[in-house]
DSSP file (Angstrom, degrees, kcal/mol; ACC not computed):
  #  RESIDUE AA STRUCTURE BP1 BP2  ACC     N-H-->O    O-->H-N    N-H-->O    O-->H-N    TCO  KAPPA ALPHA  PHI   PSI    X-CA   Y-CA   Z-CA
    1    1 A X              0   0    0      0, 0.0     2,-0.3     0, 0.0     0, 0.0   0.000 360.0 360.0 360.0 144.4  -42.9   32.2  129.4
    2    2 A X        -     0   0    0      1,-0.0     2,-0.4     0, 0.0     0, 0.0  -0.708 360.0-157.6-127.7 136.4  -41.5   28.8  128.4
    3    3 A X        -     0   0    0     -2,-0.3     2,-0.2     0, 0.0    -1,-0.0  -0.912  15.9-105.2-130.6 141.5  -41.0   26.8  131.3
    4    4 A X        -     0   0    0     -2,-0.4     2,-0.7     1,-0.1     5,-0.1  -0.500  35.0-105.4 -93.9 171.1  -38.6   23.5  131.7
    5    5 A X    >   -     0   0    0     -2,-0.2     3,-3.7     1,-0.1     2,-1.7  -0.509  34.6-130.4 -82.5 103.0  -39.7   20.3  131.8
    6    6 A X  T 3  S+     0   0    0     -2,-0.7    -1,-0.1     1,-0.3    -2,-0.1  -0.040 100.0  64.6 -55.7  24.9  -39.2   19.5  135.8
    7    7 A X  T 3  S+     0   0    0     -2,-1.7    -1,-0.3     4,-0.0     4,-0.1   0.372  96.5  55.9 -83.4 -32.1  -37.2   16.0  135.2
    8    8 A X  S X  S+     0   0    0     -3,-3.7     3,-3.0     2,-0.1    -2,-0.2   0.936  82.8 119.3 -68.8 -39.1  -34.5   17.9  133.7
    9    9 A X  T 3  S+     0   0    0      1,-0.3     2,-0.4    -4,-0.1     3,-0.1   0.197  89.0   3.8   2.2 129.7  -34.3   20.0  137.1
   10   10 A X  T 3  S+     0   0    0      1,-0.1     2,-0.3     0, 0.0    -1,-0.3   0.136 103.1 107.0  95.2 -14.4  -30.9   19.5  138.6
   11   11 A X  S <  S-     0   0    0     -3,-3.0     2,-0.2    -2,-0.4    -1,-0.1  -0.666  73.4-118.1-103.5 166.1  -29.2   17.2  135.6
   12   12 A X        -     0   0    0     -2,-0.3     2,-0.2    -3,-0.1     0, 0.0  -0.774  32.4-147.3-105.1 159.5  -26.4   19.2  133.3
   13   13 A X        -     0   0    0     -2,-0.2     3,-0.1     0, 0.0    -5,-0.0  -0.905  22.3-134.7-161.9 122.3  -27.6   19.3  129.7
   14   14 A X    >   +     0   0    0     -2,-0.2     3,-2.2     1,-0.2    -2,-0.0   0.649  49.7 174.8 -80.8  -9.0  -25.5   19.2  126.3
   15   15 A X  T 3   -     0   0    0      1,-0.3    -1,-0.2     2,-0.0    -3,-0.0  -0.207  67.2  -9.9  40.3-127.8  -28.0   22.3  125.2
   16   16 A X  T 3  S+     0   0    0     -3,-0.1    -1,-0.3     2,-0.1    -2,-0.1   0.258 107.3 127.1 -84.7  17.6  -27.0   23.6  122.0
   17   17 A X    <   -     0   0    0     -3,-2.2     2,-0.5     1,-0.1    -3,-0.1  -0.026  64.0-114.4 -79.9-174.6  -23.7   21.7  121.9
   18   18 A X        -     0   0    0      2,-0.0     5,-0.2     3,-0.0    -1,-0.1  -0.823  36.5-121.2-126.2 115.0  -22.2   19.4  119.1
   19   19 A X    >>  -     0   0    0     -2,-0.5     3,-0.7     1,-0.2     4,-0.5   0.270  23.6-122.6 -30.7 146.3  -21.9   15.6  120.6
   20   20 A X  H 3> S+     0   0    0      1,-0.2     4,-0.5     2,-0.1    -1,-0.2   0.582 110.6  60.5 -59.3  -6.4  -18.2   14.7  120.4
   21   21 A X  H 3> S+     0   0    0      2,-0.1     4,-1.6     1,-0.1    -1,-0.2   0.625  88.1  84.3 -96.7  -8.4  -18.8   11.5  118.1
   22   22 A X  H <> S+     0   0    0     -3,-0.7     4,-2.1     1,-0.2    -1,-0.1   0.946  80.6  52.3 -43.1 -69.5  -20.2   14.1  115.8
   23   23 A X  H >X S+     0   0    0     -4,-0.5     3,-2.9    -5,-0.2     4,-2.8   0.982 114.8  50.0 -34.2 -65.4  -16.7   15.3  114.1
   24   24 A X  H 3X S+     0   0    0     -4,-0.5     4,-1.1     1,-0.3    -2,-0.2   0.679 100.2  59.3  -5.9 -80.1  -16.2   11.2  113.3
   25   25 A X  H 3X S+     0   0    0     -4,-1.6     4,-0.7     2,-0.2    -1,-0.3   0.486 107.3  49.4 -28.5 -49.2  -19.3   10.6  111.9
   26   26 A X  H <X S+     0   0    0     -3,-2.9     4,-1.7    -4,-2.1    -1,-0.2   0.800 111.2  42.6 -94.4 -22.8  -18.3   13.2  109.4
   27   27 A X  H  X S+     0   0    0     -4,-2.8     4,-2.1     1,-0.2    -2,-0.2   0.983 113.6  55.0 -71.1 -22.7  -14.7   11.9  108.3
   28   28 A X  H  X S+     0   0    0     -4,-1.1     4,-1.2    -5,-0.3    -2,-0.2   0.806 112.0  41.8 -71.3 -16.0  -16.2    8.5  108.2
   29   29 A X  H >X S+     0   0    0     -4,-0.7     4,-0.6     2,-0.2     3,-0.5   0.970 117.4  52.9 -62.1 -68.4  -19.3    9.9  105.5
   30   30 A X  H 3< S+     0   0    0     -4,-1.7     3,-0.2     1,-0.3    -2,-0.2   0.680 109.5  43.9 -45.6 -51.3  -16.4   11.5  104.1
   31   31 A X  H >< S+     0   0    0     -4,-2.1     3,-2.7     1,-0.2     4,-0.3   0.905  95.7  73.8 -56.6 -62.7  -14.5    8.3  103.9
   32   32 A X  H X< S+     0   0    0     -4,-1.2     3,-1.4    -3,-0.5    -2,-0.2   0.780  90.6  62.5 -55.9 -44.0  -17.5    5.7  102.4
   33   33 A X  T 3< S+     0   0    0     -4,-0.6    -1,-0.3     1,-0.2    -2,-0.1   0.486 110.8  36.2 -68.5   8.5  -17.3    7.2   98.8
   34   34 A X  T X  S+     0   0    0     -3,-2.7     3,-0.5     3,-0.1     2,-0.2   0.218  82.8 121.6-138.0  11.0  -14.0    6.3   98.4
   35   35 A X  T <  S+     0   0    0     -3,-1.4     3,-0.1    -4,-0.3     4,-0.0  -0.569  85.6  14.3 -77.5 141.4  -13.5    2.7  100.2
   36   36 A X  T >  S+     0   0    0      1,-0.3     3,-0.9    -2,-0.2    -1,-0.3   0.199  97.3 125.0  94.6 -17.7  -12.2    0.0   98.0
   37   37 A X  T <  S+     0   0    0     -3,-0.5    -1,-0.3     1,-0.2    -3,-0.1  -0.339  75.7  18.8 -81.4 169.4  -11.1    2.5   94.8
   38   38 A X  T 3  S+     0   0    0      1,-0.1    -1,-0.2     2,-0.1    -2,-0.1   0.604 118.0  72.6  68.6   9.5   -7.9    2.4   93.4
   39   39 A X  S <  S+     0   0    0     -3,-0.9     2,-0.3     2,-0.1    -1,-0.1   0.101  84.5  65.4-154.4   9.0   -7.2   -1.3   95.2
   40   40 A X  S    S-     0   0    0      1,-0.1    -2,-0.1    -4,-0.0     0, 0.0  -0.915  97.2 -46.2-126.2 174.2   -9.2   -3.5   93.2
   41   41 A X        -     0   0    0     -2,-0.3     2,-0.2     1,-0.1    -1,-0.1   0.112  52.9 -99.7 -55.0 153.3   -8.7   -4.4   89.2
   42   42 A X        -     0   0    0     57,-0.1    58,-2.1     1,-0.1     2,-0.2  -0.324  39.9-159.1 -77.4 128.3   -8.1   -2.6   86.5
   43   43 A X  E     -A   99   0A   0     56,-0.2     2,-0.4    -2,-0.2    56,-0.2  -0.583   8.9-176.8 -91.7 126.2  -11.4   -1.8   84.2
   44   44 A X  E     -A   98   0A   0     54,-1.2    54,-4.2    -2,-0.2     2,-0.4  -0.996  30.6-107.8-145.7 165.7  -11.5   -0.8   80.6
   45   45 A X        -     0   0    0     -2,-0.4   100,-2.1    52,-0.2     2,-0.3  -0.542  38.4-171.2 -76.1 118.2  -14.2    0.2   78.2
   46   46 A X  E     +b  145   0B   0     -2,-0.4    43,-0.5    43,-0.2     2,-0.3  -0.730  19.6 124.4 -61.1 140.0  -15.0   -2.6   75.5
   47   47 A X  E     +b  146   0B   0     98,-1.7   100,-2.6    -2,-0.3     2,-0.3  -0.959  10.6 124.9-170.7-160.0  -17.1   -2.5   72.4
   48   48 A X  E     -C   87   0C   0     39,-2.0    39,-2.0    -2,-0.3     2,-0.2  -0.981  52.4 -41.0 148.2-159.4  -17.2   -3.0   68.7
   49   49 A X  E     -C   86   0C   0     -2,-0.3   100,-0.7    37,-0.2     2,-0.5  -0.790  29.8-156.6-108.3 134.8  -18.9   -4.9   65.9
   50   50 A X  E     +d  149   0D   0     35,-1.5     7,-1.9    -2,-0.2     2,-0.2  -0.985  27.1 180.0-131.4 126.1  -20.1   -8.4   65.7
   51   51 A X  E     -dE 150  56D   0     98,-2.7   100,-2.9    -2,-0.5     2,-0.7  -0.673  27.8-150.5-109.5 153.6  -20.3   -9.5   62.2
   52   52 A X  E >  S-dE 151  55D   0      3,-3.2     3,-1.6    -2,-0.2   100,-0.2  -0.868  95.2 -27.0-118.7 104.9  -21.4  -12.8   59.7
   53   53 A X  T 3  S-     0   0    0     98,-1.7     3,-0.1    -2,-0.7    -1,-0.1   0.884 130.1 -48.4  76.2  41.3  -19.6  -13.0   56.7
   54   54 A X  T 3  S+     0   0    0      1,-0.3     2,-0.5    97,-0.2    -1,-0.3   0.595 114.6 115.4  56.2  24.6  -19.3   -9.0   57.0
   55   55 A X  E <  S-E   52   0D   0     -3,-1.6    -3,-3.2    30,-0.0    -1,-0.3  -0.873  72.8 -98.9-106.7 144.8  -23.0   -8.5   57.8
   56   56 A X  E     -E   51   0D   0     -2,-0.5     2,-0.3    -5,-0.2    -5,-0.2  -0.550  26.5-130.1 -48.6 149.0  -24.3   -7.1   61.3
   57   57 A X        -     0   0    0     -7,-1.9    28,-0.6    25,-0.1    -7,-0.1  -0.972  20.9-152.2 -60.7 102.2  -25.5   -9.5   63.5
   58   58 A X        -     0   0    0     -2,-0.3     2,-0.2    26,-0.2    26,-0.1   0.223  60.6 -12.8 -66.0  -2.2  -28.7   -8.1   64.4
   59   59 A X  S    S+     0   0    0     49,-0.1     2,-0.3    24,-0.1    23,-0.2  -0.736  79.0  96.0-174.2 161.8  -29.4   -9.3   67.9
   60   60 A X  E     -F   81   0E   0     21,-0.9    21,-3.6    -2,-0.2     2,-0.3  -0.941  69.2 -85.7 148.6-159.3  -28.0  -12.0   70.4
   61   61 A X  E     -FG  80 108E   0     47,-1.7    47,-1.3    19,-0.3    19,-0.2  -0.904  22.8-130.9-146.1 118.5  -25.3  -11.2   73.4
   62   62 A X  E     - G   0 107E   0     17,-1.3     2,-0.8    -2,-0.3    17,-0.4  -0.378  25.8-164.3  30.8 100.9  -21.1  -11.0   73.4
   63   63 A X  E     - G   0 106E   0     43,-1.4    43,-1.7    15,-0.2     2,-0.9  -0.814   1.4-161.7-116.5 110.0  -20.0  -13.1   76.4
   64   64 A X  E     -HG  77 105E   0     13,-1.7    13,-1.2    -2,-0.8     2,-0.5  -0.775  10.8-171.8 -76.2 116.2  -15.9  -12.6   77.7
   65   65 A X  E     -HG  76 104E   0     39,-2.2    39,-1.5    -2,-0.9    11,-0.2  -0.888  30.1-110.3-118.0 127.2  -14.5  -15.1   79.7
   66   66 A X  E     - G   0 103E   0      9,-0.8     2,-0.6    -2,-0.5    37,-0.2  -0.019  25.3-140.6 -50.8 128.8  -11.6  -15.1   81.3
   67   67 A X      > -     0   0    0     35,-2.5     5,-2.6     1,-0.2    35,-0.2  -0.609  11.9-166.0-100.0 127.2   -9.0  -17.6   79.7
   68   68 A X  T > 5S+     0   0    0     -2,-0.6     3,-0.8     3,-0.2    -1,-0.2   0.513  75.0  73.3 -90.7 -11.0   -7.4  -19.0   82.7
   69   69 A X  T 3 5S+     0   0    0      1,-0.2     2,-0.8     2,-0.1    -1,-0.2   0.958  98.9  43.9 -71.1 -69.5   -4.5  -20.6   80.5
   70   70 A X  T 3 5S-     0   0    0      1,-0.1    -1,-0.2    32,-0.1    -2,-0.2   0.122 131.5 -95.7 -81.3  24.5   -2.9  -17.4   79.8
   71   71 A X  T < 5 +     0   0    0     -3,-0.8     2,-0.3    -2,-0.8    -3,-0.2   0.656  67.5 157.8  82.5  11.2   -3.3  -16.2   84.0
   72   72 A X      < -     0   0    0     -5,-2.6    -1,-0.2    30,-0.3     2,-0.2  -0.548  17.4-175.8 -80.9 148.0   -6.4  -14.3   83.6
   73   73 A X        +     0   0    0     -2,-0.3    -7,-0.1    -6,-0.0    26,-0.1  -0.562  32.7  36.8-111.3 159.9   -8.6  -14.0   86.9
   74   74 A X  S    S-     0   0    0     -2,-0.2    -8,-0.5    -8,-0.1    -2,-0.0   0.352  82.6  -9.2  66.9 175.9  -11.8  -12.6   87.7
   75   75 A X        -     0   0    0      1,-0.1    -9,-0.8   -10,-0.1     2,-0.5   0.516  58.5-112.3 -54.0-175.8  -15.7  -12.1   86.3
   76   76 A X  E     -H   65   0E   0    -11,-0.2    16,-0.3    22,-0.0     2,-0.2  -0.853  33.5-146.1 -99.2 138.7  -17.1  -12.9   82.7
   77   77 A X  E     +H   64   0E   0    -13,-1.2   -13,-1.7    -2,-0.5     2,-0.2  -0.641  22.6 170.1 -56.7 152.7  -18.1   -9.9   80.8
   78   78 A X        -     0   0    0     12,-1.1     2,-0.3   -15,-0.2   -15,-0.2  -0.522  14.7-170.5-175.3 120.8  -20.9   -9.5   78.4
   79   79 A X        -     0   0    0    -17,-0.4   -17,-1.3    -2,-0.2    10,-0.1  -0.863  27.3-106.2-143.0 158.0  -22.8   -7.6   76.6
   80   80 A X  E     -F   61   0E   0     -2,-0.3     8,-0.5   -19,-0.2     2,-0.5  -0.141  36.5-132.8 -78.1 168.1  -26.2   -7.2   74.1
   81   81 A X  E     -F   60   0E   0    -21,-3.6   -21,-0.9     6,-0.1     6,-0.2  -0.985  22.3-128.3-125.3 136.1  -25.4   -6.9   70.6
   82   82 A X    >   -     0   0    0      4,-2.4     3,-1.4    -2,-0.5   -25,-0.1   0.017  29.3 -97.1 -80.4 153.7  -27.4   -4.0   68.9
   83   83 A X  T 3  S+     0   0    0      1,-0.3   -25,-0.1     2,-0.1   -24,-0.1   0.689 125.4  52.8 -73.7   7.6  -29.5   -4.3   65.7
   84   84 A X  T 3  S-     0   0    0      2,-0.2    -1,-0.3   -27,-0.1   -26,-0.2   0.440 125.4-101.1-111.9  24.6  -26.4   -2.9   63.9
   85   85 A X  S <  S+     0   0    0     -3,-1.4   -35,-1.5   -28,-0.6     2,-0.2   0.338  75.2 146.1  88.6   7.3  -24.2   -5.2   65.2
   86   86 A X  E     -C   49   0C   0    -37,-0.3    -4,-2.4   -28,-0.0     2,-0.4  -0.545  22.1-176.9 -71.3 128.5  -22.8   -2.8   67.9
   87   87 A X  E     -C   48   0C   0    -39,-2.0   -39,-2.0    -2,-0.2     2,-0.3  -0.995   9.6-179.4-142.3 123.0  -21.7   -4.4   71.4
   88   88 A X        -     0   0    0     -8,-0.5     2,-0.2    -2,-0.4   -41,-0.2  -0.920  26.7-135.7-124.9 157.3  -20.3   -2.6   74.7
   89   89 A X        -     0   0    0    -43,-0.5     8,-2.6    -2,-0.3     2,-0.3  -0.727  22.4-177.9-120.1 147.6  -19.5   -4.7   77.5
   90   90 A X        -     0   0    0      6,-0.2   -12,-1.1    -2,-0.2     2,-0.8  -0.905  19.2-132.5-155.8-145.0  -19.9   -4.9   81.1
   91   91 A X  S  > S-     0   0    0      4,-0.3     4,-0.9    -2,-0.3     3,-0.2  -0.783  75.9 -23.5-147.4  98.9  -19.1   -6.8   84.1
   92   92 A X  T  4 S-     0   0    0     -2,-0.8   -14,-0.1   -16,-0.3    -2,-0.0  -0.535 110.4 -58.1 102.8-150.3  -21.5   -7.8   86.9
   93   93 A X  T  4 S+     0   0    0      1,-0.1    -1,-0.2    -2,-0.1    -2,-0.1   0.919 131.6  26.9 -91.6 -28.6  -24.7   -5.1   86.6
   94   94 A X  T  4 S+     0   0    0     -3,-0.2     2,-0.7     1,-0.1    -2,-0.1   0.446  88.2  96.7-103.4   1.6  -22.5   -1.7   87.2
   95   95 A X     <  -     0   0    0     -4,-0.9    -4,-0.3     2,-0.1    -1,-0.1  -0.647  60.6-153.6 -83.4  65.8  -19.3   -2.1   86.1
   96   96 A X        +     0   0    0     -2,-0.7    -6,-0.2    -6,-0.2   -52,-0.1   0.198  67.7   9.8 -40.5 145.5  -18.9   -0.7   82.2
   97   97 A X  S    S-     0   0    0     -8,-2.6     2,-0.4   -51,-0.2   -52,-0.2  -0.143  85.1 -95.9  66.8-168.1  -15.9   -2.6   80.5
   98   98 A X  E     -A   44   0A   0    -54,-4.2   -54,-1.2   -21,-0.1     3,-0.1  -0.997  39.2 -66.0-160.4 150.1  -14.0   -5.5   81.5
   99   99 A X  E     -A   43   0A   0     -2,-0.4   -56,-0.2   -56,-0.2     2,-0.2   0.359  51.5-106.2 -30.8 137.5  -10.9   -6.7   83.1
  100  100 A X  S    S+     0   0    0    -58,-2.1     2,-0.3    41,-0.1    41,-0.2  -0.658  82.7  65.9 -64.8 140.9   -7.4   -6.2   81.6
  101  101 A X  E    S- I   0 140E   0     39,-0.6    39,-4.5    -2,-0.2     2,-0.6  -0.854  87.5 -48.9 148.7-155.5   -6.5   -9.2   80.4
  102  102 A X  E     - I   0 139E   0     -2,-0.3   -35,-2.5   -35,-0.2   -30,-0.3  -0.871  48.8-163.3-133.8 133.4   -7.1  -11.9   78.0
  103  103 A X  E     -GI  66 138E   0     35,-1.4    35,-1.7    -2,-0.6     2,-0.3  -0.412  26.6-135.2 -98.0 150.3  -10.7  -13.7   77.1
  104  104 A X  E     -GI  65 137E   0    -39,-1.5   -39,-2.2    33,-0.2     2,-0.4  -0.608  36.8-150.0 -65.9 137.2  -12.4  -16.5   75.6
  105  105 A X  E     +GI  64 136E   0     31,-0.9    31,-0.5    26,-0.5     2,-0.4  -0.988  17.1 179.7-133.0 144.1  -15.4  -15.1   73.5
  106  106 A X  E     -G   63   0E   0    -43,-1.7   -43,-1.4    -2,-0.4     2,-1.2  -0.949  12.8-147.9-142.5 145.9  -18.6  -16.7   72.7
  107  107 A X  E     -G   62   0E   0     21,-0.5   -45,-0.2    -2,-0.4     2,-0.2  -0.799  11.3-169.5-107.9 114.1  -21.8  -15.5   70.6
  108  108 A X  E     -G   61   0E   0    -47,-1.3   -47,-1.7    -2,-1.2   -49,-0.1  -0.709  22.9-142.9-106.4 151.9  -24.9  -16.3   71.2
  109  109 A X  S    S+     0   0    0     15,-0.2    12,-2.8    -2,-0.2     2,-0.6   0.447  85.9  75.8 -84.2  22.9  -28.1  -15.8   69.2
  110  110 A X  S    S-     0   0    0     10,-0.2    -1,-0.1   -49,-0.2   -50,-0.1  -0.890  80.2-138.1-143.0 103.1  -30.2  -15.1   72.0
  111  111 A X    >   -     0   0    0     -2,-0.6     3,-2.3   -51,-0.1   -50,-0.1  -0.403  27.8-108.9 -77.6 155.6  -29.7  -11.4   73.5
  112  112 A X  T 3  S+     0   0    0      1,-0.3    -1,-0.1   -52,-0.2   -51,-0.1   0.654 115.0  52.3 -40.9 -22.4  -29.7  -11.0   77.5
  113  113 A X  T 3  S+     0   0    0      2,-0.1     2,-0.5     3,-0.0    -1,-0.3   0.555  79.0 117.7-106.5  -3.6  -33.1   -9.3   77.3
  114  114 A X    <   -     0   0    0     -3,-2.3    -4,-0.0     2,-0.1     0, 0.0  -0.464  65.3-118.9 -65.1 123.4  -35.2  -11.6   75.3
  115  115 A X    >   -     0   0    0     -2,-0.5     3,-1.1     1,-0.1    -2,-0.1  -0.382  34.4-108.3 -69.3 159.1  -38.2  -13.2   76.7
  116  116 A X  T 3  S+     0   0    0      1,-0.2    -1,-0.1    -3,-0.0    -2,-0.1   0.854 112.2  69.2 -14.2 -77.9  -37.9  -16.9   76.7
  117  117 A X  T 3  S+     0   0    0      2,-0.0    -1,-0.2     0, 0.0     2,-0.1   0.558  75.9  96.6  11.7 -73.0  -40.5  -17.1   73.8
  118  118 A X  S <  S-     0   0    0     -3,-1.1    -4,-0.0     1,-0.2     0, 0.0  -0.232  77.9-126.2 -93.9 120.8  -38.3  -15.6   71.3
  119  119 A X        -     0   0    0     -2,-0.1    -1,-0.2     1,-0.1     3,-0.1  -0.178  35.3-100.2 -50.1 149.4  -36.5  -18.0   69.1
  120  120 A X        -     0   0    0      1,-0.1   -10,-0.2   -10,-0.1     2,-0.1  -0.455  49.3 -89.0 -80.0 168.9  -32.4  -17.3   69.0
  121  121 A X    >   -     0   0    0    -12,-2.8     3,-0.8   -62,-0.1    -1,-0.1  -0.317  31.9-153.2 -69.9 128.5  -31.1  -15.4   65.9
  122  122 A X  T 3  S+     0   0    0      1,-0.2    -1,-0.1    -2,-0.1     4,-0.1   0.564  80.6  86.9 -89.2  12.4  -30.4  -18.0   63.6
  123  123 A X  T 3  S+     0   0    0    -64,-0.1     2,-0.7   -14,-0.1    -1,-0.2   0.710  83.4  64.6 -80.3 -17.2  -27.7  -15.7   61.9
  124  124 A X  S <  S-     0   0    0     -3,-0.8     2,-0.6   -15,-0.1   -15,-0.2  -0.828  86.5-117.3-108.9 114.2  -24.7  -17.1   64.5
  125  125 A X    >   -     0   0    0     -2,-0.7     3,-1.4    27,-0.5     4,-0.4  -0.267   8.0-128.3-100.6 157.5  -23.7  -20.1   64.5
  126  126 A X  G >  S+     0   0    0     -2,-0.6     3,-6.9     1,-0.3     4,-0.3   0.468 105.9  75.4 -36.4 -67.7  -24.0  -22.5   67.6
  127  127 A X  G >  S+     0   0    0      1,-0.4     3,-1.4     2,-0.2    -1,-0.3   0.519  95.1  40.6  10.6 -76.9  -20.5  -23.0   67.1
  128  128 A X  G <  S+     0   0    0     -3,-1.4   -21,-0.5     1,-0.3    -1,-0.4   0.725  96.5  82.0 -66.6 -16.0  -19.4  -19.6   68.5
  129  129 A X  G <  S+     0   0    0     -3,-6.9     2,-0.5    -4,-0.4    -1,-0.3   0.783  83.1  70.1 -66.8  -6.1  -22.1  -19.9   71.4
  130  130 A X  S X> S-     0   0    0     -3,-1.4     4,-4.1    -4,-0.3     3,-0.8  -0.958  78.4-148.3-126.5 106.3  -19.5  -22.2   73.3
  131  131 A X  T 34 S+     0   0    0     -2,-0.5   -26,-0.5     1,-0.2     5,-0.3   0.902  97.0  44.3 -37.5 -62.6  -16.4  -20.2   74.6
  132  132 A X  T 34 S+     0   0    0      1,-0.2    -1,-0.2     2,-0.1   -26,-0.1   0.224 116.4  47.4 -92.5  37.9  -14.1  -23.1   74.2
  133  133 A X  T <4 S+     0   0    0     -3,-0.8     2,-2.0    -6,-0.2    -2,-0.2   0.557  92.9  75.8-105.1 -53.9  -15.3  -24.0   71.0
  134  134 A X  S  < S-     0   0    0     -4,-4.1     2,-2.7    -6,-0.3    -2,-0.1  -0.023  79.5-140.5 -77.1  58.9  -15.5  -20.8   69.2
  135  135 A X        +     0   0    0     -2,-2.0    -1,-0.2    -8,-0.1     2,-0.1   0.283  57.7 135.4  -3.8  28.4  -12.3  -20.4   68.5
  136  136 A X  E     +I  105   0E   0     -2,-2.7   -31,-0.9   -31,-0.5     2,-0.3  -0.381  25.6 172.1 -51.2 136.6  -12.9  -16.4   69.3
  137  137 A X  E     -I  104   0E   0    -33,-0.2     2,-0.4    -2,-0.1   -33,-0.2  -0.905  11.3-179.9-151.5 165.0  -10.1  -14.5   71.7
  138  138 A X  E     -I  103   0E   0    -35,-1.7   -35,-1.4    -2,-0.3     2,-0.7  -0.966  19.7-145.4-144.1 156.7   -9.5  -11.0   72.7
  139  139 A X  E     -I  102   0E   0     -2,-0.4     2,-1.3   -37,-0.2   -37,-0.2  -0.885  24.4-138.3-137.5 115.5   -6.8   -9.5   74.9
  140  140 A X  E     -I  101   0E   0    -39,-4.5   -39,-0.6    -2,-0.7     2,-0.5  -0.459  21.5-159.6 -74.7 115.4   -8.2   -6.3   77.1
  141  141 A X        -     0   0    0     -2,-1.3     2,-4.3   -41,-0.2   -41,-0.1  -0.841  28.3 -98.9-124.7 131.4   -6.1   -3.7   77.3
  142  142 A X  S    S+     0   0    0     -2,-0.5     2,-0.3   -98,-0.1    -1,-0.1   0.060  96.1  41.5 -59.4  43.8   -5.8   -0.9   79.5
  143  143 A X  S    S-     0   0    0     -2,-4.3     2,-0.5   -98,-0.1    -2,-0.1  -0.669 111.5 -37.3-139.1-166.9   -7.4    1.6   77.5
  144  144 A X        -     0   0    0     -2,-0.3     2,-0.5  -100,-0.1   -98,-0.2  -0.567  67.6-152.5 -71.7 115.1  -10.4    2.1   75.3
  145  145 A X  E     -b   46   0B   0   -100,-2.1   -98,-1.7    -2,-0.5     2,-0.5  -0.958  15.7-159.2-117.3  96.4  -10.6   -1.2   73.5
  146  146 A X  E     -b   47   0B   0     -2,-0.5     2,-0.7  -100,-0.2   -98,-0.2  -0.851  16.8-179.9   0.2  79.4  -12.1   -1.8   69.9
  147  147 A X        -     0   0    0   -100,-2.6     2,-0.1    -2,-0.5    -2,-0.0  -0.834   2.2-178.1-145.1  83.7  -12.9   -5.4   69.8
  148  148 A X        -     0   0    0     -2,-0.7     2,-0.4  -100,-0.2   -98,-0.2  -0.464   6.4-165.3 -75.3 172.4  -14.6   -6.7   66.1
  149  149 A X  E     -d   50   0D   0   -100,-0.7   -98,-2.7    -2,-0.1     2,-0.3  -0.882   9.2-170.8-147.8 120.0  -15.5   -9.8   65.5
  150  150 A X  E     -d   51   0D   0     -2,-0.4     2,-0.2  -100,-0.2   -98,-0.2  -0.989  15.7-163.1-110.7 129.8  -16.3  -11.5   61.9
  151  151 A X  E     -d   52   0D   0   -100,-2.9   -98,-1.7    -2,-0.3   -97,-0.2  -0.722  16.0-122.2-111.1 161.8  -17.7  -14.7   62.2
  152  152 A X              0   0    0     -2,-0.2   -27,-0.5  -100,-0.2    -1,-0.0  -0.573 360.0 360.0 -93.2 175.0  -18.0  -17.5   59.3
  153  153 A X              0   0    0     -2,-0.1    -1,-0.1   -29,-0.1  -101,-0.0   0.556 360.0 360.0 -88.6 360.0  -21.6  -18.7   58.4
């Protein structure tokens, strides 16, 4: 026989009930996957080709920045460029795509992932590594965006 524990003696006891803050608890769980959507800006998927003189560029990194002359707002995009000369973009570490709106671009030879070490690709040239230099622009638009770039040597 299971006997209770004589400090409980005499106090009333929620026993098998379910706390009242319980219910809350779960619309506010319910709630947290869905704070903040739908109320910040609008995202869309970049990518494309970055070329020299209609060859892949074979490594280096795709930087968007928002050009603040034509009203654009908010982060840089950027993304690694592929040995085929393939580039998708994104925006901080989780965000895929980039803001609607309209960018500065610059290409650099030296992709995001490279150790120090490693000399930049000598196939782009400085030129384009400087946003308001390369004379590069793109306008994001709110759909699935296709965004080449051929650069001269």
């Amino acid at each position: 026989m299971v006997q209770a524990d004589p400090s409980c003696r005499g106090r009333k006891t929620a026993g098998n009930r379910i706390p009242a803050v319980f219910p809350l608890c779960l619309i506010l769980a319910a709630m947290l996957p869905t704070a903040g959507c739908g109320s910040g800006p609008e995202m869309a998927p970049v990518s494309g080709h970055i070329t020299v003189a209609g060859r892949p560029v074979n490594r280096g990194t795709v930087f968007f920045v928002p050009d603040a002359k034509k009203g654009a707002i908010g982060k840089a995009a950027s993304g690694n460029i592929g040995p085929d000369g393939t580039y998708s973009l994104r925006t901080g570490l989780d965000m895929k795509g980039a803001l609607v709106g309209n960018y500065r671009v610059a290409v650099t030879g030296r992709g995001m992932d490279d150790p120090e070490t490693m000399p930049p690709n000598r196939q782009i040239p400085s030129r384009y590594g400087n946003p308001d230099q390369s004379g590069l622009t793109a306008e994001v638009k709110s759909e699935p965006n296709t965004l080449d770039f051929d650069l001269t040597p």
